[in-house]
C-alpha positions in Angstrom: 53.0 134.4 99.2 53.4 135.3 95.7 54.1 138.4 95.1 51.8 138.8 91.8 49.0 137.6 93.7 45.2 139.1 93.0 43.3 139.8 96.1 39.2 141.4 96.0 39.2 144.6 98.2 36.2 147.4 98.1 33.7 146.9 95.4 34.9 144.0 93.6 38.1 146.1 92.4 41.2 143.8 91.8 44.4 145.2 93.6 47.6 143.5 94.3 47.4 142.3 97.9 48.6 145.4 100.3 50.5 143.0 103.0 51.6 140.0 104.2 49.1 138.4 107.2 51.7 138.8 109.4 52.1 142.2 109.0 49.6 144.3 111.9 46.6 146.2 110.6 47.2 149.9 112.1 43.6 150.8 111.5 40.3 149.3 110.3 39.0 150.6 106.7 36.0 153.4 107.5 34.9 157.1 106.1 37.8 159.4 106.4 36.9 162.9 108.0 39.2 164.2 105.4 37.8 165.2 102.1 39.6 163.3 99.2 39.6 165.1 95.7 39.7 163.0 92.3 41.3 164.1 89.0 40.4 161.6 85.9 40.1 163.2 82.4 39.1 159.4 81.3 35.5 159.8 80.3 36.0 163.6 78.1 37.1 160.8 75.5 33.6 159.8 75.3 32.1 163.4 73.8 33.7 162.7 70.7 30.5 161.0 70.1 28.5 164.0 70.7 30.9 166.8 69.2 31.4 165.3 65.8 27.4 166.4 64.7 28.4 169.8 66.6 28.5 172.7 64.0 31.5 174.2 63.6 32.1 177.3 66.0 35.1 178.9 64.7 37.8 178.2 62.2 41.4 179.1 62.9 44.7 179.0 60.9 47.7 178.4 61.9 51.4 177.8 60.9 51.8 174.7 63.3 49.8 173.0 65.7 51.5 171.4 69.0 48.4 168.4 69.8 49.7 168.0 74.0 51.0 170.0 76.4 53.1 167.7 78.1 57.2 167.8 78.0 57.5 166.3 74.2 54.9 168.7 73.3 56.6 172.4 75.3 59.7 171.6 74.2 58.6 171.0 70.5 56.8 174.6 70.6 60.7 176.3 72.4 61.6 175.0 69.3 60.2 176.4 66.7 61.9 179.7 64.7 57.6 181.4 64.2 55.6 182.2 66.8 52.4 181.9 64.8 51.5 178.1 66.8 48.8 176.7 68.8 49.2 174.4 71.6 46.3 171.5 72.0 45.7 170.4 75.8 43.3 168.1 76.9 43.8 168.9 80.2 42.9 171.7 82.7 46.0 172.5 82.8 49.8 171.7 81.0 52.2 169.1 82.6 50.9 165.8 81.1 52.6 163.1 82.9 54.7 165.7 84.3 51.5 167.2 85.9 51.8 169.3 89.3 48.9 170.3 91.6 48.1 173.4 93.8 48.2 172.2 97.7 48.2 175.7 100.3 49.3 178.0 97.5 52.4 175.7 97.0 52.7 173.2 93.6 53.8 169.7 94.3 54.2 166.9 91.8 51.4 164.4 90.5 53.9 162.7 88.3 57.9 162.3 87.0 59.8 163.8 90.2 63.1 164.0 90.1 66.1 164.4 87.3 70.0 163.7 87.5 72.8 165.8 86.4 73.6 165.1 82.6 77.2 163.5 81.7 78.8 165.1 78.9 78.1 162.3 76.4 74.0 163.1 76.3 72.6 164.9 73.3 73.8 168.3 72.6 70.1 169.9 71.1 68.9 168.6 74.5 71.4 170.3 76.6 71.2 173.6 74.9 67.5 173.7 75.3 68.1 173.5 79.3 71.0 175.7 78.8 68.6 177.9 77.4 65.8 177.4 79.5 68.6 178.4 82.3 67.9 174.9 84.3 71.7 173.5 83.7 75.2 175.2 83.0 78.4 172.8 82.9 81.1 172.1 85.7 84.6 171.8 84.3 85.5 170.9 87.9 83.3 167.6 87.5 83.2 167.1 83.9 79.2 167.1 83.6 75.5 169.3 83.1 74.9 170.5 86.4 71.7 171.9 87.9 71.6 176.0 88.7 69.2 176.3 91.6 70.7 174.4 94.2 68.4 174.6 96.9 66.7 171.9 94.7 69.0 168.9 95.3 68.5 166.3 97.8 71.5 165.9 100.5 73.1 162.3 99.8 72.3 161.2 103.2 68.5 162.1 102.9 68.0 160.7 99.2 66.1 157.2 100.3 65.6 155.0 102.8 63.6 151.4 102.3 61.2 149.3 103.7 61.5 145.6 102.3 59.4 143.4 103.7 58.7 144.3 107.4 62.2 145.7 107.3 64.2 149.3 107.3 66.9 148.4 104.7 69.6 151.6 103.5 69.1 150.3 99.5 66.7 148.4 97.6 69.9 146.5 95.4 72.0 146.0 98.7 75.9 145.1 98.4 76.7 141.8 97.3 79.1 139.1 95.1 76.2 139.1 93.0 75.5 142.8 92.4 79.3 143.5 91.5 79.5 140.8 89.3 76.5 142.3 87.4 78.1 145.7 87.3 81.5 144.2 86.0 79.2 142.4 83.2 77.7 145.6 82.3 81.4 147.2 82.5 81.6 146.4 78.6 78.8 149.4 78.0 80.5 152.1 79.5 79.5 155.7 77.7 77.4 153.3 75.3 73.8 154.0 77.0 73.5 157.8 76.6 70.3 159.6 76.1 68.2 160.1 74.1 68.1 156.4 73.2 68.2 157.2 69.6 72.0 158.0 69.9 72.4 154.0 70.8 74.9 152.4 68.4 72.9 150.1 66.2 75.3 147.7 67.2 73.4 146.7 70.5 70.0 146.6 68.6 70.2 142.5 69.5 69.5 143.4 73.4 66.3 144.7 72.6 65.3 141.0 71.3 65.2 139.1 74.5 64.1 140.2 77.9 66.3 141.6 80.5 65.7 138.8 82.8 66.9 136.7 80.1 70.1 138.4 79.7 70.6 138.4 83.2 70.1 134.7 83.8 72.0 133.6 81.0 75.0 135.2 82.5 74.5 135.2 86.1 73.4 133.1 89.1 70.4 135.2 89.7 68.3 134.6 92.9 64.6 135.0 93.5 65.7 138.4 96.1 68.0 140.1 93.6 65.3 139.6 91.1 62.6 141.1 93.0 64.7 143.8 93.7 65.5 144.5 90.5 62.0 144.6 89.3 61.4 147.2 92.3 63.7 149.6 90.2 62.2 149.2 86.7 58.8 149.3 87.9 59.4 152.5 89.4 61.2 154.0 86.1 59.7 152.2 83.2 56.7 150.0 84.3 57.8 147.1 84.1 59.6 143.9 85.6 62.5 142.4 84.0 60.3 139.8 82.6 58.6 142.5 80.5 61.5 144.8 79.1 64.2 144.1 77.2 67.5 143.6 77.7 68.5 147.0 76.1 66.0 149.1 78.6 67.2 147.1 81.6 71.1 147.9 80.7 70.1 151.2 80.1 68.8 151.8 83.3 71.8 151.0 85.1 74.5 152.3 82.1 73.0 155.5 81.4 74.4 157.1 84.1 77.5 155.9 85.7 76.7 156.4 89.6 75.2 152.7 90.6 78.7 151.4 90.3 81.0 154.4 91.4 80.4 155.4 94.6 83.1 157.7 94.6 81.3 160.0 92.4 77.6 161.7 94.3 75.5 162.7 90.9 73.4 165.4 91.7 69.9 164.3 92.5 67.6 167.2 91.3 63.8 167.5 93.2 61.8 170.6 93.3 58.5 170.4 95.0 56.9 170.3 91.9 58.5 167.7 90.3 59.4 167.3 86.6 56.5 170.3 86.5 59.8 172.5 87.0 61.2 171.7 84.0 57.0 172.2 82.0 57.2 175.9 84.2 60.6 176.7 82.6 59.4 176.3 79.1 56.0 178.2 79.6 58.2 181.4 80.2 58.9 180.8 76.4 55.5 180.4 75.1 53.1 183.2 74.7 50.0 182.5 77.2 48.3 183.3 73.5 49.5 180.2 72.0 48.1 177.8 74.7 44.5 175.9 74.7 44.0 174.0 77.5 40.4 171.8 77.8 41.3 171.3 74.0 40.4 168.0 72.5 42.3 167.0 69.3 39.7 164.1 67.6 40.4 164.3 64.5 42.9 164.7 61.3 42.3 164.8 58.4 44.6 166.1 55.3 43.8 168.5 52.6 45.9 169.0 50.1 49.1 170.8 51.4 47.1 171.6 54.9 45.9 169.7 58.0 41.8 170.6 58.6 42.0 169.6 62.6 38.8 168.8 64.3 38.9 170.1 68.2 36.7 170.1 70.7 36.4 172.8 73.6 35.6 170.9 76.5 35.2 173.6 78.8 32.6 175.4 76.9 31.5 172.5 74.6 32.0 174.0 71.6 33.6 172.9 68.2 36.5 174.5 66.6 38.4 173.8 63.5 41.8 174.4 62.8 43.6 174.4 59.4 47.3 174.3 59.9 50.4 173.5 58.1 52.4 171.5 60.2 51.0 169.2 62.8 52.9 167.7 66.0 51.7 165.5 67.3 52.7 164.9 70.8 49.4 162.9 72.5 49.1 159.9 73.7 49.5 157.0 70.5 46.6 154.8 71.5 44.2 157.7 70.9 45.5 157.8 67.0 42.9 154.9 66.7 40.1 157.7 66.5 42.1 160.9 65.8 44.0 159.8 62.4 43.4 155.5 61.7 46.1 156.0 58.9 49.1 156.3 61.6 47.4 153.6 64.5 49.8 150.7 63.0 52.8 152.5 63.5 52.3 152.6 67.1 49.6 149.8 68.0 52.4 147.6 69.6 52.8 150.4 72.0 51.8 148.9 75.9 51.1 151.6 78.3 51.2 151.0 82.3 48.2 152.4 84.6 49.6 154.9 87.8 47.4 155.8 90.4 49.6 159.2 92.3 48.0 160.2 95.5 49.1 163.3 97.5 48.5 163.4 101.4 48.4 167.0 103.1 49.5 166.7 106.6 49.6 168.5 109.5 52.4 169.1 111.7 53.0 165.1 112.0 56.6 164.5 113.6 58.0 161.6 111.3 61.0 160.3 112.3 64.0 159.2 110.3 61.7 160.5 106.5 64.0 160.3 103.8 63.0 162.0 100.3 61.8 158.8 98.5 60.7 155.9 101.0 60.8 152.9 98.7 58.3 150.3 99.8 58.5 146.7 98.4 55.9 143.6 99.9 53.6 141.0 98.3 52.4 144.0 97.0 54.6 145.1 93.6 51.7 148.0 93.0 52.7 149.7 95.6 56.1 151.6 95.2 56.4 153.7 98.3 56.5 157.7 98.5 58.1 160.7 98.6 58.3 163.3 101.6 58.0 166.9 100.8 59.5 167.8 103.8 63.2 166.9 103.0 62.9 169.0 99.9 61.1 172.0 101.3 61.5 172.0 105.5 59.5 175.4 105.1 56.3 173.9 102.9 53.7 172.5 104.3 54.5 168.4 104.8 52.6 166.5 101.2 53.3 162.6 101.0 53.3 162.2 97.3 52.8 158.2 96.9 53.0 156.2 93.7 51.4 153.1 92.3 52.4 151.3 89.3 49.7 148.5 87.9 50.4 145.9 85.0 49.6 147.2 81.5 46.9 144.2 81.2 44.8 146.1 83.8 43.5 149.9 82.7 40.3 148.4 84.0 41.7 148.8 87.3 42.3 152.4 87.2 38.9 152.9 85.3 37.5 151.5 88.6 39.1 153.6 90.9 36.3 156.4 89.2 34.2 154.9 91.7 36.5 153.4 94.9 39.2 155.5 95.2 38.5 155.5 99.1 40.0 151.6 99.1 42.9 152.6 97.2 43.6 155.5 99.6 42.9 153.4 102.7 45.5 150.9 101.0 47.9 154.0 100.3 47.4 154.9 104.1 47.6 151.4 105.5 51.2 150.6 103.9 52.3 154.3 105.3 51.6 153.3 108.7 53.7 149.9 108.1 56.4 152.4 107.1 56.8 154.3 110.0 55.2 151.4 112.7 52.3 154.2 113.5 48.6 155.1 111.8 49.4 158.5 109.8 45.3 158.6 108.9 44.2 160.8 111.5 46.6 163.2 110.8 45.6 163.8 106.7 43.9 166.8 106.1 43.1 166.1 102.7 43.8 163.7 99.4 44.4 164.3 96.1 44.4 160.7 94.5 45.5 161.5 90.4 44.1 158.9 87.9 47.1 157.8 84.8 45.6 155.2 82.7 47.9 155.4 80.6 50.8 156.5 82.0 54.0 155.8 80.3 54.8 153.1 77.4 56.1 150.1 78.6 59.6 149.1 76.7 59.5 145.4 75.7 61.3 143.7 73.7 61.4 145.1 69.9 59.4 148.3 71.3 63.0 150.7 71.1 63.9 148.9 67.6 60.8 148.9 66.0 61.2 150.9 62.0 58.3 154.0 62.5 57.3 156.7 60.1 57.6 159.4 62.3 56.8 161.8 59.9 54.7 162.0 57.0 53.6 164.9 55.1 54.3 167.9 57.4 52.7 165.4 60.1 55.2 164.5 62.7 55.1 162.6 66.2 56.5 162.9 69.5 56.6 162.0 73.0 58.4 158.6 74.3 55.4 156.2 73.0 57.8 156.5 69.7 59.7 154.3 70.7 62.1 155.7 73.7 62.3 155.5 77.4 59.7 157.1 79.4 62.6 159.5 80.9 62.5 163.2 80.5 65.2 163.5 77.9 63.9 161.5 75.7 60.6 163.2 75.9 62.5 165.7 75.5 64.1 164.9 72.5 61.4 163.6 70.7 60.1 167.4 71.0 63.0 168.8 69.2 63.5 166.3 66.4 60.2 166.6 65.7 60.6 170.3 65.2 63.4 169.9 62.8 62.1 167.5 61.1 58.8 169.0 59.3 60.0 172.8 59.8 63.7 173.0 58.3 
């Protein structure tokens, strides 16, 4: 069976086919005695309409104004020398794609969930923020940025486990000719790869012309396995198959940090309950709870003169505000620019985004044998990229499976959809879990939290990283990795900062 194969399941809504027939069916699809709780902030696009013949409730000035509350946008507001700034959320609350909900008094992630210590060649301005933000200090013993709170790391022997079709497997990329001949191809990019991206040598700006497959096959005796594999690993990092990024994302993937190939060398693997929340937590403590506006809906720019005039909307109480600022960063998602300021669209309408459906199971005291953190999952079913267990980061939390799906950028629709079937893609969700551990987990949810993305993370194809961008323009400057990074947390990151710098000193 084809592993991009279409199947019809509940409602007409297109889904990548859960399983192969083989595979046994633990339980029928039918109304779940657990209640199942949706969070999609899709249609609050659609009062625009309404709130541009709104008068004007209040006008407000300020020095700068942060538009997204997301990692790009926190770490652009740690950054800046005045406190006279205004953050811009859409949502209910901050986090973004690094989002974190409240399950029996206890956060656990909805998005980005884990980080890795930082080798001494990544960006200094990002270091020193974490430095700051007391999340890292270095080890002279190992030579790298190491995490402080320990209790956060995940034991070697618990970090993963994999299920690969019908089978318990110890890696997703097992040990082979093949995979060390790949690594001693890649050997030539040693410290090359650091992050952020934009500290890449020019030199290898030919690698993001052709796709990683490609390279790959041009250089290697690739099979169909080591392929599908491979596209396991990118999915779940950058949303996309090796058919669909280039060369220089796929190298980076495996260059950036040097721990695939040395085995020697355990890199810490860093995974709070909350996720990359931690790190969105960490940088609230430097922002006065003043400076935040959450249910804040940036829709339009608009210059005058030496000033932005910002039209917002107040979702929560449906009133209009208008804010003249200085400096503007803007740190939103890029395909809203359409509406919000038509001027900067071009500069990021190549800009693909991939569709992630997150759904978090509370359980009850469920024995599950042999868990590991993350339990990759790969089938027919390339959606489907398996879960994480809280219970091997917390054993004193209540146990939350925080399960992922990653859909081709061709198909918002699909998430759109969900608006109104989300009980097919939790059935699915429940189904492939009780393939995973050879036992129906369903009866033992007390409740689902299935988190909408439609536009999760930018997906890096060819010429996307290389692509010439006017990221600033008259005291107007962007951020967030839909400017042409990775979708990793340093980048995001990074794009914060320079931003900063760039239209303040």
């Amino acid at each position: 069976m084809n592993r991009r194969q279409f199947l019809s399941i509940g409602g007409g809504l297109l889904i990548l086919t859960a399983c192969r027939n083989s595979e046994k069916d633990f339980f029928e699809k039918k109304e779940y005695e657990f209640p199942i709780q949706l969070d999609s902030n899709r249609a609050i696009g659609h009062l625009v309409h309404s709130a541009v013949s709104m008068p004007v409730s209040e006008i407000i000035k300020t020095e700068t104004l942060v538009v997204g509350g997301g990692i790009a946008g926190l770490s652009a507001a740690c950054s800046l020398a005045s406190n006279d700034f205004m953050i811009c959320e859409l949502g209910a609350d901050i986090g973004g794609t690094s989002g974190a909900i409240t399950i029996n008094k206890s956060l656990y992630t909805q998005g980005a969930h884990y980080d890795l210590a930082y080798p001494t060649n990544f960006g200094n301005e990002g270091l020193e923020l974490l430095e700051k933000l007391n999340i890292i200090s270095f080890s002279s013993i190992n030579n790298q940025w190491e995490f402080i709170e320990k209790q956060h790391l995940i034991p070697k022997q618990k970090e993963e486990a994999c299920y690969i079709n019908g089978e318990m497997k110890p890696t997703i990329l097992p040990k082979s000719e093949l995979r060390k001949n790949m690594f001693s191809l890649f050997e030539v990019y040693d410290n090359e790869f650091p992050l952020p991206t934009t500290l890449i040598d020019a030199k290898w700006n030919h690698l993001d012309k052709i796709t990683f497959f490609d390279y790959l096959n041009k250089y290697l005796p690739i099979t169909s396995d080591f392929i599908e594999a491979i596209d396991y690993q990118l999915l779940d990092d950058y949303g996309g198959t090796s058919k669909q990024i280039s060369a220089l994302a796929g190298i980076h993937y495996y260059k950036c940090r040097p721990y695939e190939e040395d085995e020697k060398r355990h890199v810490e693997l860093f995974s709070p309950l909350e996720g990359n929340y931690y790190f969105i937590q960490k940088m609230m403590k430097k922002i006065d709870a003043k400076n935040l506006f959450c249910n804040h809906l940036v829709f339009g720019l608009q210059q005058q003169k030496d000033t932005w005039l910002v039209d917002v909307l107040d979702t929560k109480n449906m009133t209009k505000k208008s804010i003249i600022a200085k400096n503007v960063i803007y740190a939103g998602q890029k395909n809203a620019l359409k509406y919000v300021h038509p001027k900067s669209y071009p500069t990021f309408s190549d800009v693909s985004y991939t569709p992630w459906v997150v759904i978090n199971f509370e359980l009850d005291d469920i024995i599950l044998e042999n868990t590991k953190w993350q339990n990759d999952f790969m089938s027919p079913d390339p959606s489907f990229l398996g879960f994480v267990d809280s219970k091997v980061q917390n054993a004193t939390k209540s146990r939350v499976l925080t399960v992922y799906y990653c859909f081709p950028d061709v198909h918002h629709y699909v998430v759109q959809k969900f608006e109104e079937t989300h009980k097919s893609i939790v059935h699915d969700a429940l189904k492939k879990i009780g393939l995973y551990y050879g036992k129906d987990v369903s009866k033992h949810v007390k409740k689902a939290y299935v988190k909408l993305l439609g536009h999760a993370m930018p997906l890096p194809k060819p010429g996307y990283m290389t692509k010439t961008r006017e990221l600033v323009t008259n005291n107007l400057a962007f951020a967030g990795v839909d400017t042409g990074r990775l979708p990793l947390l340093f980048d995001a990151m990074d794009s914060g900062i320079q931003a900063t710098k760039n239209i303040i000193y």
